[in-house]
C-alpha atoms as a printed R data frame, in Angstrom:
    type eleno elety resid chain resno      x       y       z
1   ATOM     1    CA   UNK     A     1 17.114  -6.585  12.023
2   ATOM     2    CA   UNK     A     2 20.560  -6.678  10.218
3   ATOM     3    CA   UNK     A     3 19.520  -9.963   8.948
4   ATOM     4    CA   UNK     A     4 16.130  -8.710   7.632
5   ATOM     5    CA   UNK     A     5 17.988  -5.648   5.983
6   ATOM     6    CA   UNK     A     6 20.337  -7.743   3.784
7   ATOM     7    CA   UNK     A     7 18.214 -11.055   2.936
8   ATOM     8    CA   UNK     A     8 15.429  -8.468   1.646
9   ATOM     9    CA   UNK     A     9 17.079  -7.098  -1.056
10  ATOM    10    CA   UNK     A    10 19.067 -10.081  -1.700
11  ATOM    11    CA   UNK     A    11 16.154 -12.375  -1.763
12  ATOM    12    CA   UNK     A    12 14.174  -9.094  -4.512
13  ATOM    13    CA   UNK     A    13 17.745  -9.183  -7.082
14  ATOM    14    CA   UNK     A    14 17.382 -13.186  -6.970
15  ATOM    15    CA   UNK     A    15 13.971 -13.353  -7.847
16  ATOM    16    CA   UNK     A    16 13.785 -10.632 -10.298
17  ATOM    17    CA   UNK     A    17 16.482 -12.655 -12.162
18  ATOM    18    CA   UNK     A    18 14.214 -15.903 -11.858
19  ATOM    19    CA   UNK     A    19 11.013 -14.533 -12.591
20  ATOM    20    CA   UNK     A    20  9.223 -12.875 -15.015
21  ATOM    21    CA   UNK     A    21  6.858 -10.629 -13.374
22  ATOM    22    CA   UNK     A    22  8.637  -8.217 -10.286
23  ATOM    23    CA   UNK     A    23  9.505  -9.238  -7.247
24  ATOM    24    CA   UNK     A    24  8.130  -6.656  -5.523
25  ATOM    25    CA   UNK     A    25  5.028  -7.564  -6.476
26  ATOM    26    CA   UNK     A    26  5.489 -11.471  -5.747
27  ATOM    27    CA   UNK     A    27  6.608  -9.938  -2.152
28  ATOM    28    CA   UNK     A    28  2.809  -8.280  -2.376
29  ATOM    29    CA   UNK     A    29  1.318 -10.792  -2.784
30  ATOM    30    CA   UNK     A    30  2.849 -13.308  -0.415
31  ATOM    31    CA   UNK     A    31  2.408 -11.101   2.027
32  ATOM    32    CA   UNK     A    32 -1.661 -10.372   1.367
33  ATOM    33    CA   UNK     A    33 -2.065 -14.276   1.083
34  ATOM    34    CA   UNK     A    34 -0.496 -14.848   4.364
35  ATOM    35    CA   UNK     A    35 -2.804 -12.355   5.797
36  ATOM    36    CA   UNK     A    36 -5.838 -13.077   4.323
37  ATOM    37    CA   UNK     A    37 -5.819 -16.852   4.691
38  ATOM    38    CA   UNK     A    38 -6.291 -18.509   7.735
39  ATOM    39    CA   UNK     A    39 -4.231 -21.764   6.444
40  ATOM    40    CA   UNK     A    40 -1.251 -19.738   5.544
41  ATOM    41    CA   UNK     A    41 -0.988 -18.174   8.694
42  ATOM    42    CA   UNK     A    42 -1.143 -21.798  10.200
43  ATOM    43    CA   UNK     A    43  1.538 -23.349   7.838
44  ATOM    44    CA   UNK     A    44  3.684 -20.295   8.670
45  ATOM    45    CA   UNK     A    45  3.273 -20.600  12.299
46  ATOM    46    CA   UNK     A    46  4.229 -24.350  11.854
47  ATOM    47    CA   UNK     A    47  7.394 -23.563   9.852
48  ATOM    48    CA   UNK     A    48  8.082 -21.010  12.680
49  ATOM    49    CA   UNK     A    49  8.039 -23.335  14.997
50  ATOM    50    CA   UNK     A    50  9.974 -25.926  13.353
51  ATOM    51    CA   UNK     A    51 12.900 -23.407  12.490
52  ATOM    52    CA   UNK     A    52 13.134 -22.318  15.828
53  ATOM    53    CA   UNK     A    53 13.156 -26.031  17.374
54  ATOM    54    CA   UNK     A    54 16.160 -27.094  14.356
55  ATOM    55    CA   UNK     A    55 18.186 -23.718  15.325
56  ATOM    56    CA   UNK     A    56 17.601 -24.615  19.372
57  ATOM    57    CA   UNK     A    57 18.840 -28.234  18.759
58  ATOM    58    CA   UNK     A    58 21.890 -27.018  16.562
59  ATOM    59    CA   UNK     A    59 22.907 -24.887  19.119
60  ATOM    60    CA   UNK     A    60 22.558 -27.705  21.472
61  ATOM    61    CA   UNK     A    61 24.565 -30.233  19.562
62  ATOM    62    CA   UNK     A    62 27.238 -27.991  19.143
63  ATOM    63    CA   UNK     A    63 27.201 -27.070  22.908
64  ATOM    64    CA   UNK     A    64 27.386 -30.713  23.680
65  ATOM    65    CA   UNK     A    65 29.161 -32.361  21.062
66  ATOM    66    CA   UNK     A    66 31.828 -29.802  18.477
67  ATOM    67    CA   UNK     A    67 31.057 -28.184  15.176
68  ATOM    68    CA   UNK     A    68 32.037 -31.150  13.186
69  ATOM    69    CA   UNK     A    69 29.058 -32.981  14.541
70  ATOM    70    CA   UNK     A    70 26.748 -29.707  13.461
71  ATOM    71    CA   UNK     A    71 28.168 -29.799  10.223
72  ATOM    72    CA   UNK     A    72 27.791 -34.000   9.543
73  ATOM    73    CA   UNK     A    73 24.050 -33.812  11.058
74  ATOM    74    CA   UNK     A    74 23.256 -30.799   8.530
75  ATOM    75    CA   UNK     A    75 25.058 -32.488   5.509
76  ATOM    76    CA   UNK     A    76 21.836 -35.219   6.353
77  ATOM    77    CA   UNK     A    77 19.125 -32.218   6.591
78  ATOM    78    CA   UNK     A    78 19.655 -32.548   2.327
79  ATOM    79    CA   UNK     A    79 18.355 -35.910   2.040
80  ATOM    80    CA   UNK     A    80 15.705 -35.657   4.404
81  ATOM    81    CA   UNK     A    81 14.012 -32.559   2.103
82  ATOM    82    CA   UNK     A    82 14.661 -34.543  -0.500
83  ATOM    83    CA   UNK     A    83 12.205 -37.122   0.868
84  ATOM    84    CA   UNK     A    84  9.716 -34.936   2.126
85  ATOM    85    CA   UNK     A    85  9.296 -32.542  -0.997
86  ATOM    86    CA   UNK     A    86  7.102 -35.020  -3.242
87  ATOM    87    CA   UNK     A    87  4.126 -34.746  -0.503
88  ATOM    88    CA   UNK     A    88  1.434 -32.462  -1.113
89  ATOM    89    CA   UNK     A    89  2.185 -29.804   0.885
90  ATOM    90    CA   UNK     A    90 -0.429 -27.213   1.448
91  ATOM    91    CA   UNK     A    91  0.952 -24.208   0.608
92  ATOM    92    CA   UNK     A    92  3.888 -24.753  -1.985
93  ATOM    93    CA   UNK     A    93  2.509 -28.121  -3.338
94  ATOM    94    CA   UNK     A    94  4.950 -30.803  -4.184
95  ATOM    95    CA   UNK     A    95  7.840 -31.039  -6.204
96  ATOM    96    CA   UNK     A    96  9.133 -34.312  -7.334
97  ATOM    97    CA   UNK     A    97 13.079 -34.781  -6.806
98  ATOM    98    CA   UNK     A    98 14.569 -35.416 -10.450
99  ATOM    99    CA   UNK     A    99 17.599 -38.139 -11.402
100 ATOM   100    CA   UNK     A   100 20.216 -35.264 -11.207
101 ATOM   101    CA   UNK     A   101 19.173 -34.248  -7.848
102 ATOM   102    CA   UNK     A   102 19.231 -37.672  -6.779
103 ATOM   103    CA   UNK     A   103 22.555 -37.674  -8.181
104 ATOM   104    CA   UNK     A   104 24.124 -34.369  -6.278
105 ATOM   105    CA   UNK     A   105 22.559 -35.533  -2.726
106 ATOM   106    CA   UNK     A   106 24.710 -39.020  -2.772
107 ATOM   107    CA   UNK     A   107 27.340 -37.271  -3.997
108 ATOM   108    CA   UNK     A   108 26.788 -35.084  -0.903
109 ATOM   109    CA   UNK     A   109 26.504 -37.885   1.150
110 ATOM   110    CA   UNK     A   110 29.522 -39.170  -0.019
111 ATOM   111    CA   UNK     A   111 31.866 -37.106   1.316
């Protein structure tokens, strides 16, 4: 709940900086396409899903290995969305990766 309380209105300043139109109403309408259509609800359940399975092994790798090992197994979580965001996804489409971003993620990698 305390999370939901300050990513809200963190998440409405952000976007009413990016965007033109308001955020409250990109928050409207979001929320009335992911409960109107059937595929939204899907590719929500699947991210919900995912999320939950990436926090449970985090937690895990910490509990086994240390906090170090969290934080050099996240450091490769960059890379790998990297890869994956030129496919067609079904809800947010694809986005191709440009030079410079190619450019920040080795540096990343680096060290």
């Amino acid at each position: 709940v305390v999370g939901l309380l300050m990513s809200l209105p963190t998440s409405l300043l952000i976007q009413s900086q990016q965007s033109e139109t308001s955020p409250v109403d990109d928050l409207y309408e979001g929320l009335h396409v992911l409960a109107t259509q059937s595929d939204a609800r899907l590719a929500y359940a699947v991210y919900i899903t995912v999320n939950v399975a990436f926090n449970v092994s985090l937690l895990l790798l910490v509990g086994y290995g240390s906090a170090l090992l969290a934080f050099v197994s996240l450091k490769l979580s960059v890379p790998c969305v990297a890869l994956l965001s030129p496919l067609p996804w079904p809800i947010i489409g694809s986005n191709p990766v440009t030079p410079t971003e190619w450019l920040i993620m080795l540096l990343i990698l680096g060290g």
